[in-house]
Each structure stands twice: as structure tokens, then as C-alpha cells.
C-alpha positions in Angstrom: -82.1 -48.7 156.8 -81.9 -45.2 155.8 -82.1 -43.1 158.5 -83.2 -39.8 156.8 -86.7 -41.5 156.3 -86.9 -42.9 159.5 -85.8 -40.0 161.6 -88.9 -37.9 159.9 -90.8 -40.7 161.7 -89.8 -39.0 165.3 -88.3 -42.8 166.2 -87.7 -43.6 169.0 -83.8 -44.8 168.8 -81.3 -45.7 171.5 -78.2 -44.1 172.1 -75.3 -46.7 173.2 -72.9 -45.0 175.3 -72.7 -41.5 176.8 -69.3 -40.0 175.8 -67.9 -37.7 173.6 -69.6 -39.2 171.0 -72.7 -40.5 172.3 -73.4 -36.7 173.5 -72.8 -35.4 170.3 -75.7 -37.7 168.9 -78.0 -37.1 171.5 -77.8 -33.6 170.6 -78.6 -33.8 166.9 -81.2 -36.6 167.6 -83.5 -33.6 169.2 -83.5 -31.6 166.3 -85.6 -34.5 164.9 -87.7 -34.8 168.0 -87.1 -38.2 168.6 -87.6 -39.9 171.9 -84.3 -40.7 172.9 -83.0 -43.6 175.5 -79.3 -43.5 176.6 -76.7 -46.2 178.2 -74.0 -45.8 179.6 -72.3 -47.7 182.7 -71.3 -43.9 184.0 -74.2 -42.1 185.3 -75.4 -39.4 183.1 -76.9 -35.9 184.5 -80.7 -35.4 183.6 -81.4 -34.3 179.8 -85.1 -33.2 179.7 -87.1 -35.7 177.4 -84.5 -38.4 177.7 -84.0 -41.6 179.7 -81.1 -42.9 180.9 -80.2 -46.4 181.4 -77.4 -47.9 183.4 -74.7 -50.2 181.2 -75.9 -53.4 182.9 -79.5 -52.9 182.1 -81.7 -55.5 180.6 -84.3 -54.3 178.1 -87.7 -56.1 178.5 -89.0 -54.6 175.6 -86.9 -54.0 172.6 -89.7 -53.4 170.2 -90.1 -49.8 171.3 -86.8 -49.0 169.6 -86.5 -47.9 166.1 -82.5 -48.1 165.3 -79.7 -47.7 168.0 -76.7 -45.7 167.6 -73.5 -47.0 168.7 -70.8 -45.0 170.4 -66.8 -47.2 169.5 -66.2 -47.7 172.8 -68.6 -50.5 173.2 -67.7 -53.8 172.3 -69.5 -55.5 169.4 -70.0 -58.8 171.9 -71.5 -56.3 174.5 -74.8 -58.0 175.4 -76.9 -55.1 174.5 -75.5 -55.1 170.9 -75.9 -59.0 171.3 -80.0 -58.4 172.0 -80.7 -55.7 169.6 -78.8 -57.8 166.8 -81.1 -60.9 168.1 -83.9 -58.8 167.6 -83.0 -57.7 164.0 -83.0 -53.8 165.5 -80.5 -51.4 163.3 -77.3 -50.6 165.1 -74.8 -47.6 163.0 -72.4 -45.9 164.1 -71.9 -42.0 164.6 -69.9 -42.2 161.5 -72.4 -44.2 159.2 -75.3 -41.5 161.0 -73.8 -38.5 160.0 -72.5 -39.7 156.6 -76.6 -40.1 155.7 -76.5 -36.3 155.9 -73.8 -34.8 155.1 -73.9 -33.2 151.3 -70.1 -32.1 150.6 -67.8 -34.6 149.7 -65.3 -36.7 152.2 -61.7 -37.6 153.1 -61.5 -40.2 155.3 -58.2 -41.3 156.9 -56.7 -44.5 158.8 -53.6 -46.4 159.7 -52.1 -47.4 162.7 -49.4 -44.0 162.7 -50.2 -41.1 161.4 -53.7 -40.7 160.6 -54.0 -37.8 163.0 -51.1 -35.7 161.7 -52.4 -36.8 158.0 -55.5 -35.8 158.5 -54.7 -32.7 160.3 -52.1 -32.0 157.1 -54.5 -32.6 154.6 -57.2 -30.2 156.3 -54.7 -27.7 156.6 -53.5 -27.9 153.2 -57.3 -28.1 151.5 -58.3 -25.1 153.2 -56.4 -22.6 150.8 -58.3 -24.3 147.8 -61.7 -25.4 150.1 -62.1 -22.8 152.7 -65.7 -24.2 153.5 -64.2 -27.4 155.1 -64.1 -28.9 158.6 -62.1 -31.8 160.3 -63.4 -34.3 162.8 -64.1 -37.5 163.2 -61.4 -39.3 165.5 -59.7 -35.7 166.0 -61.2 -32.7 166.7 -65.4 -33.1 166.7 -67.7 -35.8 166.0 -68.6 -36.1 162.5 -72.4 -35.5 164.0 -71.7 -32.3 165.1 -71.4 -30.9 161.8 -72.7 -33.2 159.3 -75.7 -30.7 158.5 -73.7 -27.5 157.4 -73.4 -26.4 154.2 -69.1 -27.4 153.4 -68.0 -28.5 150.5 -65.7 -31.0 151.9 -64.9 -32.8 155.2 -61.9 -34.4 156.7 -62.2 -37.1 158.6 -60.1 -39.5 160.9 -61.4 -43.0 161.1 -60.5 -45.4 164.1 -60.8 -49.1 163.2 -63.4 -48.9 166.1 -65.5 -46.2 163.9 -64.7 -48.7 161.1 -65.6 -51.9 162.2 -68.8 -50.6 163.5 -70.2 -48.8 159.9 -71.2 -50.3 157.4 -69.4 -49.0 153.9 -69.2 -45.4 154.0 -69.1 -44.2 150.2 -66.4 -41.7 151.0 -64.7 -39.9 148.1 -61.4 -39.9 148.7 -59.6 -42.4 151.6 -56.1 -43.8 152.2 -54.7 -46.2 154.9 -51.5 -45.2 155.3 -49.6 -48.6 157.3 -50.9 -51.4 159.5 -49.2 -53.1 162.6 -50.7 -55.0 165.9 -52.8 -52.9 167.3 -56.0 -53.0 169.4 -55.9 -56.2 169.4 -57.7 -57.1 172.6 -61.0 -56.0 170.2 -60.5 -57.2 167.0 -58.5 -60.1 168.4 -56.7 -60.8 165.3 -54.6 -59.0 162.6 -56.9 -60.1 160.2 -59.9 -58.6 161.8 -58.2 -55.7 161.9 -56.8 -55.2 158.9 -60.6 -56.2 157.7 -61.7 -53.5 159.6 -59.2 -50.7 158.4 -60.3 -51.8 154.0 -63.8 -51.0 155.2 -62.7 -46.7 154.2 -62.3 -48.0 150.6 -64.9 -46.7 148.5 -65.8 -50.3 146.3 -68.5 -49.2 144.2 -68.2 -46.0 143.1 -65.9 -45.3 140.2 -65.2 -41.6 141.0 -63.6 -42.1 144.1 -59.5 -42.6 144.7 -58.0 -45.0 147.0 -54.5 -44.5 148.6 -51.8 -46.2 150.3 -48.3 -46.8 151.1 -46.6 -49.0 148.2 -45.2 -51.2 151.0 -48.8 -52.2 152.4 -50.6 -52.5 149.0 -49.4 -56.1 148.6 -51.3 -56.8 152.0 -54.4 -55.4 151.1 -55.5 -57.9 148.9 -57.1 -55.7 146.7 -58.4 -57.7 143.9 -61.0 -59.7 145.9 -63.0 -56.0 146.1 -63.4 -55.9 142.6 -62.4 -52.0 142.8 -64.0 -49.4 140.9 -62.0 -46.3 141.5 -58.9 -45.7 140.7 -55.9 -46.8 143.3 -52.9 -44.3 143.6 -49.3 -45.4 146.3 -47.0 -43.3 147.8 -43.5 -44.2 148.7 -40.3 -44.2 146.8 -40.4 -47.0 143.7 -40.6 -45.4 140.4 -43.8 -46.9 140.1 -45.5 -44.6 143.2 -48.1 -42.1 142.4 -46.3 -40.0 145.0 -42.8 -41.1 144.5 -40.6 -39.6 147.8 -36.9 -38.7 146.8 -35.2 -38.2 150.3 -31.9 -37.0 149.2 -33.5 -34.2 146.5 -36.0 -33.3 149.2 -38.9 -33.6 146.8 -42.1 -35.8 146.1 -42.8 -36.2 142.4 -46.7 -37.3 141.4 -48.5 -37.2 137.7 -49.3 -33.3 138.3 -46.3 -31.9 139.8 -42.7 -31.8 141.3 -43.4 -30.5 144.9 -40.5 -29.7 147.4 -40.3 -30.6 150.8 -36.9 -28.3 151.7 -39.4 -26.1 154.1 -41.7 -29.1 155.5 -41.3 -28.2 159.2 -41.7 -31.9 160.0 -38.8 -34.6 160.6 -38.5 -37.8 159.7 -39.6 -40.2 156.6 -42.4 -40.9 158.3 -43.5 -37.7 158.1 -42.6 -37.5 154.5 -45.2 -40.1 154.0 -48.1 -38.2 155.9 -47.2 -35.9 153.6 -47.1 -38.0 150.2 -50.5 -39.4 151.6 -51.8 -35.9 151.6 -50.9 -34.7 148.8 -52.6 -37.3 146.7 -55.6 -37.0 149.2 -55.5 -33.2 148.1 -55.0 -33.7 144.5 -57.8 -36.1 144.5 -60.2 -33.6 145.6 -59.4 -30.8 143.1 -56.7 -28.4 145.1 -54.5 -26.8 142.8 -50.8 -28.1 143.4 -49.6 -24.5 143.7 -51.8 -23.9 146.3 -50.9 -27.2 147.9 -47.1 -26.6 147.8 -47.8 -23.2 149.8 -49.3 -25.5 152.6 -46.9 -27.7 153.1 -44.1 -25.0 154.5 -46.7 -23.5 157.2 -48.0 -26.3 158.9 -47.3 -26.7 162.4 -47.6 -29.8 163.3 -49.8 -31.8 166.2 -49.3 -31.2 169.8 -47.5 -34.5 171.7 -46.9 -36.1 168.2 -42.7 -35.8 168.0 -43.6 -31.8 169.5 -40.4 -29.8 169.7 -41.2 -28.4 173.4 -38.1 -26.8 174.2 -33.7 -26.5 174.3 -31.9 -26.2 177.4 -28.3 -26.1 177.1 -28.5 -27.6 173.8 -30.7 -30.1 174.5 -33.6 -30.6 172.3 -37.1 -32.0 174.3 -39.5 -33.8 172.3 -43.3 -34.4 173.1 -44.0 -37.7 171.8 -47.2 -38.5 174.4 -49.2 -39.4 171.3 -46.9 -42.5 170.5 -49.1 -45.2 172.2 -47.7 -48.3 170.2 -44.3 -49.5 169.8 -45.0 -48.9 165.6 -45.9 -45.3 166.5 -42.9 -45.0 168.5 -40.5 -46.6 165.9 -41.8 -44.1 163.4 -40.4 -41.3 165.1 -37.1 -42.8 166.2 -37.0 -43.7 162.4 -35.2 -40.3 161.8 -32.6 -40.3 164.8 -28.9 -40.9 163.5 -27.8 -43.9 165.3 -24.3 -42.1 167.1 -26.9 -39.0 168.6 -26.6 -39.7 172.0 -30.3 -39.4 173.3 -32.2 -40.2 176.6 -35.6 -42.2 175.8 -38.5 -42.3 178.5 -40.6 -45.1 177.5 -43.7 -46.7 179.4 -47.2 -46.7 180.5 -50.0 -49.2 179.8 -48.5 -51.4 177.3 -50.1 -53.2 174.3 -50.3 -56.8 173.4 -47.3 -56.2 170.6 -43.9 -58.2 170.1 -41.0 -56.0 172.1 -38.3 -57.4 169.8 -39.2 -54.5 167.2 -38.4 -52.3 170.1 -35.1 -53.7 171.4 -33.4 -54.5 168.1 -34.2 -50.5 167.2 -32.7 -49.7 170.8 -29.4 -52.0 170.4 -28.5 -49.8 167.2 -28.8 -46.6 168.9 -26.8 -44.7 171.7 -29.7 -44.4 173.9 -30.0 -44.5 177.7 -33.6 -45.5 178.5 -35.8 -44.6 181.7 -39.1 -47.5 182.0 -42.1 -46.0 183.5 -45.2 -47.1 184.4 -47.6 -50.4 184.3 -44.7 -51.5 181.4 -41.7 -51.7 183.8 -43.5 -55.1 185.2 -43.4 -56.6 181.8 -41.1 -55.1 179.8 -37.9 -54.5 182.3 -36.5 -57.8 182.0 -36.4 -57.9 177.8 -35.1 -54.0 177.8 -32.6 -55.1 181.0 -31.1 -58.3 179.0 -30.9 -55.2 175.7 -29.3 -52.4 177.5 -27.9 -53.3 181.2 -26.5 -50.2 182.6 -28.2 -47.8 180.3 -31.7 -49.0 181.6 -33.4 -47.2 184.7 -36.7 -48.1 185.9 -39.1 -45.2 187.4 -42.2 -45.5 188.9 -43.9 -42.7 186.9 -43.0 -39.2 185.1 -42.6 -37.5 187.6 -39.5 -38.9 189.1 -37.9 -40.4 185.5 -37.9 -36.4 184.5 -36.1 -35.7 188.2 -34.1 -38.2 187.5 -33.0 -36.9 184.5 -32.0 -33.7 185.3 -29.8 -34.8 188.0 -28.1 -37.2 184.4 -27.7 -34.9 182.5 -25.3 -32.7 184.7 -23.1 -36.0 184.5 -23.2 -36.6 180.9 -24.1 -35.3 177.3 -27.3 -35.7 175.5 -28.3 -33.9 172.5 -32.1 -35.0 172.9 -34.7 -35.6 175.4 -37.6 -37.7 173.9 -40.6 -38.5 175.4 -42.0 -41.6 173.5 -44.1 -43.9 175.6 -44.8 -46.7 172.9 -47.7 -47.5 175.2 -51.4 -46.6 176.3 -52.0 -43.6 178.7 -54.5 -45.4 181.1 -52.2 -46.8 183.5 -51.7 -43.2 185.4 -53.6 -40.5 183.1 -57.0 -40.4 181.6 -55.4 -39.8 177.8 -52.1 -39.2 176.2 -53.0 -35.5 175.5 -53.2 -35.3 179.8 -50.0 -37.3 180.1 -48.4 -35.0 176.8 -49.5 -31.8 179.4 -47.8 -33.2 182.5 -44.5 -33.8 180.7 -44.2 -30.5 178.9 -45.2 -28.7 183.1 -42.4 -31.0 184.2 -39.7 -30.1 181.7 -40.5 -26.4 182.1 -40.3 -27.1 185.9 -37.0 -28.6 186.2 -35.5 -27.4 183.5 -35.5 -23.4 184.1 
């Protein structure tokens, strides 16, 4: 189905799910004048010319509907998407939608860690060579909202739920920078969502450029998509496109030697967002002197590994977006193992192995404070690891109290919020949760 000629047809389409995302759609179906039905199991307010639909409602007749568009959220064995499939109706995604329209050419990003600071990175580096470029997707705005502007290029983050729900995208450029358990109450198993994370790579079209970390390429399997573009790896072998050299502070590719010294973000980790963006950048055309000019100004993301403040030489990290236990080893990748540190973990946890978690925790001097839905799963495992050096808090709130009455007893050099887990237990998102951590610290630590 190509939705450019069907959309001339004023369709009418149906809009699954009434979000972020599904708001954003409804809004650029009107430009086409098409009559529009929305569902959602949240009640919607009244939008002139559309009709809403509660989540549990049964459609009677389905052949009214042209296409539907599907918001991520929604489960692909949701019996709406069950019927409409059953009745041979086109579902897409936002994603697949907007890609129909857009003219400029695409990034697209994903990995389990660190596709939003790699894709805010590579926006930010882009924008000295391609100043008529936006970023969206899975950060920021829905692709939608500005698929129709004239930009040369777009940035995009892509979920494995935006993934698994398009169907190939064409993109020009794409990298998956790692994999690890991960929404796996969706896609059930690691290989469905690995499947889902190789549907970025551009197959067909020999133009485009493929990236990933040397350490997951053997993974990929590869060779069964018959690739046409050309495949670049970051990491440190000699045989990396983007070859990282830690101790020199550099990252070495086919065009140029590019320093890191002024990068203002810690960790290896890091370093790989960063490998992964530069080959992202090269890929498009930036210059490399206009890329190493980038790389010493940006910022960073808020509640990813955020330096929030020091008290009494005491650093306070920000590290709400760490929602996995992969996530949250990333950042702890870079902590020396004698820094004597105080780690809040908890909150909704994952289906994930903890034994990751607790051999990383045995080999640093850590004293660790369990919040949330996790302490009734994970205390006993962390209790059997660290014994003393183990508190368990009902929430934020009084783990941070709690803290401030510790640290008058003993000395810490850091503070680090990393919650390895989901936000939903106690806050509607971990950019809420990132908010309430960073009022608490300035609160009782004046």
C-alpha cells in the first residue's frame, strides 16, 4: 500500500491509540481530509470530524476502513490488530507513515543503551554541516510531525516497538549499537527481538551504510540479508571502521584521526555513542573538521549519567534514564572499582538475569539503597551479595533521607542514581522520576 495515493483518496483510516503518537497522526491525517476513527482505552476529548472509539470496542464493519495506523504501544496480538489483519486491512506504523513523505534523507538509530544520547550526539554534531535537520522519532517529536518540511536530513530514534511494527524503512544511514534482554514481555524472545532491531538495516539499496559495534556484528547474522550497502564497526580491533584507542583518547576511522580529550562525556560507553556517531556523520557527508568541533560542545541528555550537583565533594549523578540492568552497567562501566560510591537502585523491574548486576556490585565498594516494586524480588539476591551494605527503602523519597543522614557517618565520593528498572511502579516516566530525584537532592542537600 502506498499511502501517498491512497491518502489523495480522502480514506477513511483508523487511528490505533490516542497518545503521543496517535495525536500526532490524527493531526497530519486532516491536512488530507480524511475521515478519521480513533481507539484508545483512555477516553479522548471531542476532535470535530472524528470518532472516537473505546479500546474494547468491536467493529461490526471493517470494510469502511481504508488503512489503520498503529500507535507502539498496542500489542501486535491486540484483537483489533487481530481483526483488521483477518480482514486483509493495511496496518503501518507512524514511522513507516511518515517515511512515505518525507524527501531528505534519514538516520535512524537503535540498541538497547544508548540510542538516545546517539542520536541526540549525532543530531547535534550534523547540524554544523546540515543546519536544515530535525530529530525525533523515539526522542523528541513524532517523525509525523515533521515529515512534510523541506530538511535535508532527519535523525531518528527507533524503538524495537516502532520496528517491529514497520515494515522496511529504506533509511540511509542506520546503526544498532548493542542488544541485551529487553522488553521481553512483547517480543517474548531474544530472537524476536533482535529480529526486530535488523529491521533499521537498509537491504536493498546499495547507497546506504550500516553500523554496529564490532562485538555484536557476529550476532547479527548478516549474511542471510544478502546486503547491499556497505557495513562499517566501531570498537577497538584494528579491523573497526571507528577504531577507539582509550589510553591516546582518540577514535581513528578511514577519514580522520579525531580526539576525544574534550568529549564532556564519561565512560567507554560513551565513547562508543560517539564512534557510532561519527561514522553515522561521516556517512551522510559532514566534513570531519566540522565533526571534531561537535564533539567538545555537547552537553549531554538530561537523567542519562547527568552530573546534577557536588556537596562537600560529593558528586550526584542523574541516571533516571537507566531502566535496564544493561543500561545501568553501561554507566558503572567507568567507575574505578576502590571509589567508594552509594548506588540507589529500583523501581519496576524487568524480566532480566540479576547475576550481571551482582557480580558488577561484588567488585565495587558500593553501599546500595533498594527501592521500589524491585525490593520484593530482588532484596534477597542483592542481600546474599552485599549484607550490611544493602538497605531497603520504600521509595525515593526516604532512600535520599536516608542518605543524608549516611553520609555524615562515612565518606562517599559519588551519589548515583541508577534504577536499572522501569519507572511505572511509582512515576508515570523516568524523565518524572529523573525530576523528583534532582528536587530531592537540592532539598536535602543545601
Amino acid at each position: 500500500m502506498n499511502p501517498i495515493e491512497v491518502l489523495i483518496t480522502k480514506p477513511t483510516v483508523l487511528v490505533i491509540g490516542g497518545g503521543i503518537t496517535g495525536k500526532s497522526v490524527v493531526e497530519f491525517l486532516t491536512k488530507f481530509e480524511c475521515k478519521i476513527l480513533l481507539v484508545d482505552y483512555k477516553p479522548q476529548p471531542s476532535i470535530a470530524g472524528i470518532s472516537y472509539y473505546p479500546d474494547s470496542t468491536e467493529f461490526s464493519d471493517l470494510g469502511k476502513i481504508d488503512f489503520a495506523v498503529k500507535s507502539p504501544g498496542f500489542k501486535p496480538s491486540h484483537p483489533i490488530l487481530l481483526e483488521l489483519r483477518k480482514n486483509s486491512i493495511p496496518v503501518v506504523s507512524e514511522i513507516e507513515l511518515a517515511r512515505h513523505f518525507f524527501k531528505g534523507k534519514i538516520i535512524g538509530i537503535t540498541g538497547t543503551d544508548g540510542k538516545s544520547t546517539t542520536t541526540a550526539l549525532t543530531y547535534h554534531i550534523i547540524q554544523k554541516s546540515f543546519p536544515k535537520s530535525k530529530m525525533g522519532g523515539n526522542i523528541g517529536v513524532p517523525f509525523i510531525e515533521f515529515c512534510l518540511e523541506d530538511l535535508d536530513i532527519a535523525v531518528l530514534e527507533l524503538s524495537s516497538y516502532q520496528l517491529d511494527d514497520s515494515s522496511l524503512l529504506d533509511l540511509d544511514v542506520s546503526a544498532v549499537l548493542n542488544i541485551a534482554p529487553d522488553h521481553l514481555e512483547r517480543h517474548k524472545t531474544m530472537e524476536n527481538y533482535l529480529e526486530a532491531k535488523k529491521r533499521i538495516i537498509n537491504r536493498n539499496n546499495p547507497n546506504s551504510v550500516f553500523v554496529t559495534n564490532e562485538r555484536l556484528f557476529p550476532k547479527l547474522n548478516l549474511t542471510q540479508l544478502d546486503l547491499k550497502g556497505k557495513l562499517q564497526l566501531f570498537g577497538e580491533t584494528s579491523d573497526s571502521s571507528a577504531k577507539i584507542l582509550l589510553e591516546e583518547g582518540k577514535i581513528i576511522t578511514d577519514r580522520f584521526t579525531y580526539s576525544t580529550n574534550e568529549f564532556p562525556l564519561e565512560g567507554k560507553h560513551n565513547l562508543e555513542n560517539l564512534s557510532a556517531s561519527i561514522l553515522l556523520s561521516e556517512a551522510i557527508g559532514c566534513l570531519p573538521e566540522n565533526i571534531q568541533s561537535a564533539i567538545s560542545d555537547f552537553t549531554g541528555l538530561l537523567y542519562r549519567f547527568q552530573k546534577i550537583k557536588t556537596w562537600n565533594k560529593i558528586t550526584f549523578i542523574n541516571d533516571s534514564k537507566s531502566t535496564n540492568i544493561h543500561s545501568m552497567l553501561s554507566g558503572l562501566s567507568g567507575i574505578e572499582s576502590h571509589t567508594p560510591i552509594i548506588l540507589i537502585l529500583g523501581g519496576k523491574q524487568k524480566d532480566e538475569e540479576l547475576l550481571p548486576l551482582t557480580n558488577r556490585l561484588k567488585e565495587l565498594n558500593v553501599v546500595v539503597f533498594l527501592i521500589g516494586e524491585a525490593r520484593l524480588h530482588w532484596e534477597k539476591e542483592l542481600r546474599d551479595c552485599l549484607n550490611e551494605r544493602l538497605f531497603v527503602k520504600e521509595n525515593l523519597t526516604e532512600a535520599v533521607k536516608s542518605i543524608r543522614e549516611k553520609v555524615n557517618q562515612s565518606k562517599f565520593d559519588m551519589i548515583l542514581f541508577s534504577p536499572a528498572c522501569a519507572s511505572f511502579d511509582q512515576y508515570n516516566n523516568f524523565e518524572e522520576r529523573g525530576r523528583h530525584f534532582t528536587e530531592l537532592v537540592n532539598s536535602f542537600f543545601v
